[in-house]
C-alpha atoms as one frame of an Amber mdcrd trajectory, in Angstrom:
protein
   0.000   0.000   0.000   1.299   3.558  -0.557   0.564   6.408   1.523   0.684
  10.404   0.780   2.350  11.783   4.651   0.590  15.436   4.834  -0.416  18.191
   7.335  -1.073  20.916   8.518  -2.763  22.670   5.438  -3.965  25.765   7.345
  -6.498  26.480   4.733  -7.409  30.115   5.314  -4.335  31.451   7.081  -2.658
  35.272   6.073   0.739  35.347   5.645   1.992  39.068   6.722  -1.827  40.016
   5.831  -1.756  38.736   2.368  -4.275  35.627   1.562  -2.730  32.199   1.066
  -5.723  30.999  -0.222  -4.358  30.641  -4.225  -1.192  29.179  -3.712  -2.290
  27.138  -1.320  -4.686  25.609  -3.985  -2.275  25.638  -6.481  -0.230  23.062
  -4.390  -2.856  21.096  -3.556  -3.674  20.660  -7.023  -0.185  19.525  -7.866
  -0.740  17.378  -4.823  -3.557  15.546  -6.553  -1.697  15.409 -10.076   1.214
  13.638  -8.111  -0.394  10.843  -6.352  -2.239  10.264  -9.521   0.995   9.807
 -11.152   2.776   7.836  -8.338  -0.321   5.647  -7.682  -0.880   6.690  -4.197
  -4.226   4.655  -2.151  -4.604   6.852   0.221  -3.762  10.299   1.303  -3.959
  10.657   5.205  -4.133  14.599   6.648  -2.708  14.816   9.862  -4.803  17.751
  11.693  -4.850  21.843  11.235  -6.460  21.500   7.715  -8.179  25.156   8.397
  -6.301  27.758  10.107  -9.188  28.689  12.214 -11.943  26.809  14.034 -14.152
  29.558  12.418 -13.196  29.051   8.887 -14.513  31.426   5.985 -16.499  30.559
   3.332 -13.568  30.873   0.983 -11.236  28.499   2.878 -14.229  26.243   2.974
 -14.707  25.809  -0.722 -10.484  25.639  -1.101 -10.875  22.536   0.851 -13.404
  20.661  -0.710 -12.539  21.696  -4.416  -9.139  20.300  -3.002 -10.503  16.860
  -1.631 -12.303  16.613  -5.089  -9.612  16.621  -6.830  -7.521  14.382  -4.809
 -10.535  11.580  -4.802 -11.142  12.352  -8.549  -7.039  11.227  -8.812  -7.945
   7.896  -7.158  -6.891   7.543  -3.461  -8.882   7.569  -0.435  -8.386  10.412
   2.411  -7.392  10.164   5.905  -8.074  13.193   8.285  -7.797  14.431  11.773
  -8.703  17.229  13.454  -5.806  19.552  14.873  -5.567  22.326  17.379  -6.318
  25.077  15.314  -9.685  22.490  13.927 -13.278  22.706  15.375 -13.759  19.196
  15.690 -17.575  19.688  15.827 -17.500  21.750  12.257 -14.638  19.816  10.648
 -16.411  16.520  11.905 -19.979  17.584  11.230 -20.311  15.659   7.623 -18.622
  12.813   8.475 -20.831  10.005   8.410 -21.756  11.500   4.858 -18.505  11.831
   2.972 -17.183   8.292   4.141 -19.123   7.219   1.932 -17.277   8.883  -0.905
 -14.120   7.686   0.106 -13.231  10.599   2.494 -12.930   9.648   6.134 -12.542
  12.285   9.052 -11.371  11.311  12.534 -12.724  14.351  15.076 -13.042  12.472
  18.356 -11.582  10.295  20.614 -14.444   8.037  20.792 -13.435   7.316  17.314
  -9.475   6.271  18.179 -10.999   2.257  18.252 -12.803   2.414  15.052  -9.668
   2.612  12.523 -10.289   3.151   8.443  -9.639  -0.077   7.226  -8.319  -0.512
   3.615  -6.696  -3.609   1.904  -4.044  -4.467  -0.353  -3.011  -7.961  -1.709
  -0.989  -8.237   1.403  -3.789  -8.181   3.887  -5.606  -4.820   5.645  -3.798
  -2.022   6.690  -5.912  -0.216   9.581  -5.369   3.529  10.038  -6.124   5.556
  13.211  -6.759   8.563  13.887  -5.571  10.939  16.983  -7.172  14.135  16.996
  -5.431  17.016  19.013  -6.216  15.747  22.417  -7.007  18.530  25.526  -6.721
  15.984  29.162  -8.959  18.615  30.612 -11.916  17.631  28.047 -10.979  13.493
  28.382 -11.687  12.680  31.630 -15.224  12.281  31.413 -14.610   9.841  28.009
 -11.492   7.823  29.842 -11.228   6.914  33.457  -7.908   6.241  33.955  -4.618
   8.189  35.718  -2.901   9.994  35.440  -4.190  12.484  32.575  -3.113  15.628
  33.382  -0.634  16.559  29.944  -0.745  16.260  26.362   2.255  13.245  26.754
  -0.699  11.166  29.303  -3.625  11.604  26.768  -1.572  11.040  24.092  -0.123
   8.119  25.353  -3.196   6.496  26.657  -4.747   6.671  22.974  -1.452   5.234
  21.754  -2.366   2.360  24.190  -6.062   1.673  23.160  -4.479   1.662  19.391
  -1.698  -0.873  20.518  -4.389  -3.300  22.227  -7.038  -2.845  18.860  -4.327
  -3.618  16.210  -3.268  -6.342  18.116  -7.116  -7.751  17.995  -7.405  -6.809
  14.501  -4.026  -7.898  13.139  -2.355  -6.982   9.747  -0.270  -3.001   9.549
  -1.286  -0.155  11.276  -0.779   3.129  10.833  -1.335   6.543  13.324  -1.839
   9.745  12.457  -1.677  12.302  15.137  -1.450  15.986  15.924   0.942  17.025
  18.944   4.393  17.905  20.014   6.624  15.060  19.910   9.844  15.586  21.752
  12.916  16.113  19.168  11.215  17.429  16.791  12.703  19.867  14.241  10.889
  23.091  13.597   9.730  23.299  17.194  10.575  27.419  17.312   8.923  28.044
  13.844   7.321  31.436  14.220   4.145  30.487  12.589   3.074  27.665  15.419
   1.657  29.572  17.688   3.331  28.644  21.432   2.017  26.189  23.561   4.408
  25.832  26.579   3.128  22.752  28.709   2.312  22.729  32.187   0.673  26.297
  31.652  -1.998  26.684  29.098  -5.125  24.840  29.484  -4.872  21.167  28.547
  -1.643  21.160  29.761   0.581  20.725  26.450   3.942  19.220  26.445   6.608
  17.037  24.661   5.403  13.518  23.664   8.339  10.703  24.425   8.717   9.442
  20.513   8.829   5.660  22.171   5.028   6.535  22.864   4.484   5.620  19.034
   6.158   2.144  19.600   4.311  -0.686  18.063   2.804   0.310  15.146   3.826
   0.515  11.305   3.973   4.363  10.901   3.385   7.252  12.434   1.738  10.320
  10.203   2.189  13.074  12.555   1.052  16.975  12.652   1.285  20.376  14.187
   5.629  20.915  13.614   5.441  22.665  10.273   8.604  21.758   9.266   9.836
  18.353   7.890  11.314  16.102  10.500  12.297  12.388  10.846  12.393  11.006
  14.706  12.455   7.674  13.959  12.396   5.372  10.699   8.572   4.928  11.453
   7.753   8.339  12.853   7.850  11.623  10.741   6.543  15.035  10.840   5.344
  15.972   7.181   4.899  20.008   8.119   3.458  22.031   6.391   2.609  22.323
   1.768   3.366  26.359   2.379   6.311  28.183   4.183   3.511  30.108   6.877
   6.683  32.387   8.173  10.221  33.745   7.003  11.875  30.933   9.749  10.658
  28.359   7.525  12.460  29.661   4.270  15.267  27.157   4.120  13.041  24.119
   5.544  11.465  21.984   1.719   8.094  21.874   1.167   6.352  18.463   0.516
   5.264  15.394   2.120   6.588  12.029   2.660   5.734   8.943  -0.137   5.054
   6.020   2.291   5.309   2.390   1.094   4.330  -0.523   3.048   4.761  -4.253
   2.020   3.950  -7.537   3.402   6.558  -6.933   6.311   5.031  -3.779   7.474
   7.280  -0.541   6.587   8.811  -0.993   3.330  10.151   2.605   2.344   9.827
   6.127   3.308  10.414   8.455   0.256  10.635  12.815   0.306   8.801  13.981
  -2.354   9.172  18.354  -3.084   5.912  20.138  -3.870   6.848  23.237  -6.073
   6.528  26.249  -3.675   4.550  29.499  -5.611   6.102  32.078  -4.153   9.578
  31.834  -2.756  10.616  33.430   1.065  13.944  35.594   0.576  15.871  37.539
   3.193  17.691  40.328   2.184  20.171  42.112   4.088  22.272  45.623   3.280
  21.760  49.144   3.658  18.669  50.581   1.857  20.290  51.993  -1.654  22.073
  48.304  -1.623  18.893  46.338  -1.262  17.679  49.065  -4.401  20.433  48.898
  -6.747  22.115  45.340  -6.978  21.458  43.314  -9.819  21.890  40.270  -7.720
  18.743  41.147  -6.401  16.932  41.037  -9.527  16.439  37.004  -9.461  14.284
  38.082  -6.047  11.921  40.702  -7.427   9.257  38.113  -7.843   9.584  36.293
  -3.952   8.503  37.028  -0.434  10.768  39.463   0.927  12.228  40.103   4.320
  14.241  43.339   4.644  16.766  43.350   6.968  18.312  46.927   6.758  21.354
  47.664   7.855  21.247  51.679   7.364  22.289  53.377  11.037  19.486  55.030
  11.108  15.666  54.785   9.527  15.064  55.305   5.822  12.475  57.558   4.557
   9.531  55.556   3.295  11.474  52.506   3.406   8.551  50.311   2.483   7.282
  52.074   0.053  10.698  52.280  -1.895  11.384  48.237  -1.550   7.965  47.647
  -2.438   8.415  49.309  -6.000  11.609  46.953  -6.568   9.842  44.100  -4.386
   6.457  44.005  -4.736   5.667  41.238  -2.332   7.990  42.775   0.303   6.267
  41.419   3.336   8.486  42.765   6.089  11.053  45.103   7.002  13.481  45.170
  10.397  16.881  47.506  11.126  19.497  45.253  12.192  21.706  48.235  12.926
  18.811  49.417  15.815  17.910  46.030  16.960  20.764  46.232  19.334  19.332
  45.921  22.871  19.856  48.462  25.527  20.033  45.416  28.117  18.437  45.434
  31.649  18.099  48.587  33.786  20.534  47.974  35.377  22.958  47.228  32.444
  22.003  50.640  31.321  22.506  52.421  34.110  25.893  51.228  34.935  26.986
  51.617  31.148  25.885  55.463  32.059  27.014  56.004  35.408  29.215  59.178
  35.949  28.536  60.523  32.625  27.561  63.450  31.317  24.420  64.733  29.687
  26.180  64.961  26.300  28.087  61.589  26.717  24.568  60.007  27.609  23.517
  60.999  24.410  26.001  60.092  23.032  26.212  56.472  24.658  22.759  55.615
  23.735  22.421  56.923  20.551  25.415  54.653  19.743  23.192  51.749  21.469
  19.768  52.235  19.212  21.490  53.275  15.875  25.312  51.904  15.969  26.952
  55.446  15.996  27.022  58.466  18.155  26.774  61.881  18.182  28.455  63.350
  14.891  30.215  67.168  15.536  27.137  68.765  14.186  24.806  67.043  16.213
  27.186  67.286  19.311  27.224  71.114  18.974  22.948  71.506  18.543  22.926
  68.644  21.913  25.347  70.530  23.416  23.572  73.773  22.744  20.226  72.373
  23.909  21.870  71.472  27.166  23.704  74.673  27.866  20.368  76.777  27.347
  17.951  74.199  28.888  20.287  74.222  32.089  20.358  77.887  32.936  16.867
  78.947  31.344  14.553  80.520  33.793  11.868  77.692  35.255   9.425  80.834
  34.814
């Protein structure tokens, strides 16, 4: 049997306040074209396929043109709900769209009751883990501890362990939480869940918790990561922030054979519009023909000017048009702790003050002409009459 490894769609989400929406489908069409052409059976969606558990009508119809397509190219679809997922709504048409081949996984009532498919081999059962909250589980498990993501997680792991084992043949997870190791943790675009603190109690998953079964299709790391032969992260088809720029876009080409996991291939997805940093003063960023290879990409701006540029944005943007963000590196220089600072300023002067942090938020002090007007202000403003 062969199996498409993908996640984390985020249909819906803005990247720097410009819509996703089109490129997203653009890759998901290429999706479907691919497993067509690599005779994939099933494709299996590992949670967040909206962004929000509100989604708009828009993302909505991205989705299901999407899941046409794929079904129209021959496979059958796998999905779970993630974090950023209203079970309820993403759930709400299950029972109806099973029967055209698409199968959604919302609850945990529904961990037992795996999608069964068969090859010439024998059955291959796949599961499905929804994000789990412990706070929301203890009225459908009795059992103890289940007080963090790792506990929930783990006691679904077990009820899939003691199923399979009933059932028999290959089994395969998929599953949306933090699983210790995994690369991609820090991406900006995952929005931080520290555990212990939030409500549900979030933390790192032991990867051993995954032990026992034939793969492991997991979600919610947006970037590509291997933590074991049998348990991957797929992340995400789009780069969601500029800390994802280097990390490939795709999904992983799963094979499995009589002896359970026969071959775990990367397969790249063709990424619309490219994510570029670009560092260098202002006229730099404007002028180099290196840059010209760029003009159609995502930009980052990373200035390195001493101090800000007039209409900065606006002047990029003409060169750039998709310039997305723009940060001095030159006045990103912390001043450090209060009391950092006022050590660093002890003693001084008025003028050297000025001096001393004007070198801290731009990278260079007071020049003579600027001395003499600070100096001037000082003088007057110290012996003016209070009246």
């Amino acid at each position: 049997m062969r199996i498409w490894h993908t996640s984390d769609w985020h249909v819906g989400r803005t990247f720097h306040g410009h819509s996703t929406l089109e490129s997203l489908e653009t890759v998901l069409a290429e999706t479907a074209a691919t497993v067509a052409e690599l005779g994939v059976d099933v494709v299996v969606v590992a949670g967040d396929v909206y962004d929000s558990s509100t989604p708009s009508a828009e993302a909505i119809g991205v989705f299901n043109r999407s899941l046409r397509l794929i079904r129209d190219a021959g496979p059958e679809v796998v999905v779970t709900a993630g974090n950023h997922d209203s079970p309820t709504r993403l759930g709400s048409m299950s029972d109806f769209v099973s029967a055209a081949g698409v199968h959604v996984i919302t609850r945990p009532e529904q961990i037992t009751s795996p999608v069964t498919l068969t090859d010439e081999h024998g059955p291959v059962h796949l599961y499905g883990i929804p994000f789990l909250e412990p706070a929301r589980l203890r009225h459908v498990w009795d059992v103890e501890p289940l007080r963090s993501q790792a506990d929930a997680v783990g006691e679904a792991m077990r009820l899939v362990r003691a199923d399979a084992a009933r059932r028999g043949g290959r089994s395969v997870v998929l599953a949306h939480t933090f699983v210790a190791g995994a690369e991609g943790e820090s991406c900006e675009s995952e929005r931080a869940i520290v555990g212990g603190t939030d409500v549900g109690g979030v933390d790192r998953v032991p990867v051993p918790t995954f032990d026992g079964v034939t793969y492991a299709a997991l979600g919610h790391i947006h970037g590509r990561s291997v933590l074991s032969e049998h348990v991957r992260y797929s992340g995400a088809p789009l780069h969601l922030s500029f800390s994802e720029e280097s990390k490939p876009r795709g999904a992983w080409l799963v094979d499995l054979d009589a002896g359970g996991l026969a071959s775990v291939v990367w397969v790249d997805l063709a990424v619309p519009r490219r994510l570029v940093t670009l560092t260098g003063t202002l006229d730099a960023l404007l002028t180099d023909t290196a840059h010209a290879q760029h003009e159609g990409s995502w930009i980052r701006a990373r200035l390195t000017d001493p101090t800000r540029q007039r209409d900065a944005m606006r002047r990029l943007q003409a060169r750039f048009p998709h310039c997305a963000h723009l940060e001095y590196v030159s006045l990103a220089t912390p001043l450090g702790g209060d009391r950092a600072y006022r050590e660093l300023v002890h003693g001084k002067t008025d003028l050297e003050v000025v001096d001393t942090f004007l070198g801290r938020v731009r990278g260079a002090g007071l020049d003579p002409a600027e001395r003499d007007i600070v100096d001037d202000v000082l003088a007057h403003g110290a012996t003016k009459d209070p009246a």
